[in-house]
N, C-alpha and C positions, 0 to 999 in steps of 0.2 A: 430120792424122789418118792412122792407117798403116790400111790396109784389106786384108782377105787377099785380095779380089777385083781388087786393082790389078796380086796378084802372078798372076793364076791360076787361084791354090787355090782359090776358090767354087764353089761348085756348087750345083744345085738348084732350087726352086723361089724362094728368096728369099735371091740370095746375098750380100743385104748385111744377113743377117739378125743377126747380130756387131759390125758394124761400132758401135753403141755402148757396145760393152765394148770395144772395141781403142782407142778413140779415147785417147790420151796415153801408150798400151803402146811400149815402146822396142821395140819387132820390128826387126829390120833383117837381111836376109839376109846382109851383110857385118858382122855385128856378131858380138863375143865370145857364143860359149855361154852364159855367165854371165847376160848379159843375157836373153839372151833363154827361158832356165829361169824367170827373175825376172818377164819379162813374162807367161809361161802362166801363173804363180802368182797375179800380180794379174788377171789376164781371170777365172781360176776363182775368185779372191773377188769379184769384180763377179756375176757369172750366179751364184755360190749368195748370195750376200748374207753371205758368212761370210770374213772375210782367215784366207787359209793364214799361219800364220805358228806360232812355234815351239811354241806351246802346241797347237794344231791337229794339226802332224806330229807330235810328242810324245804324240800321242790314241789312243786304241784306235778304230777304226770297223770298221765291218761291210760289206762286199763282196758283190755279190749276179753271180753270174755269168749272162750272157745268151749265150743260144741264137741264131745266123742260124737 
């Protein structure tokens, strides 16, 4: 299981609060770009419940800007 708290990156009050959507993601800090675009794609269809995939990007969607 690759976990972004093993690298650091966590923060927070639960920072292993990801770690099962990351679990079989190919993250690898020494890995090609390619992959690792490919693994935020598969994390963001696990947490929305919806695979990015061509017909997805192909999609019109709506964008909502936030304020700090």
């Amino acid at each position: 299981m690759t976990l972004l708290s093993q690298w650091g990156w966590a923060e927070g009050s639960d920072p292993h609060a990801l770690d099962a959507y990351l679990d079989g993601a190919p993250f690898g800090i020494d890995e090609d770009t390619a992959v690792n675009i490919s693994s935020l794609l598969l994390v963001a269809g696990r947490m929305t419940g919806r695979e990015i995939d061509a017909e997805w990007l192909d999609g019109v969607h709506t964008c909502y800007r936030t304020v700090r």
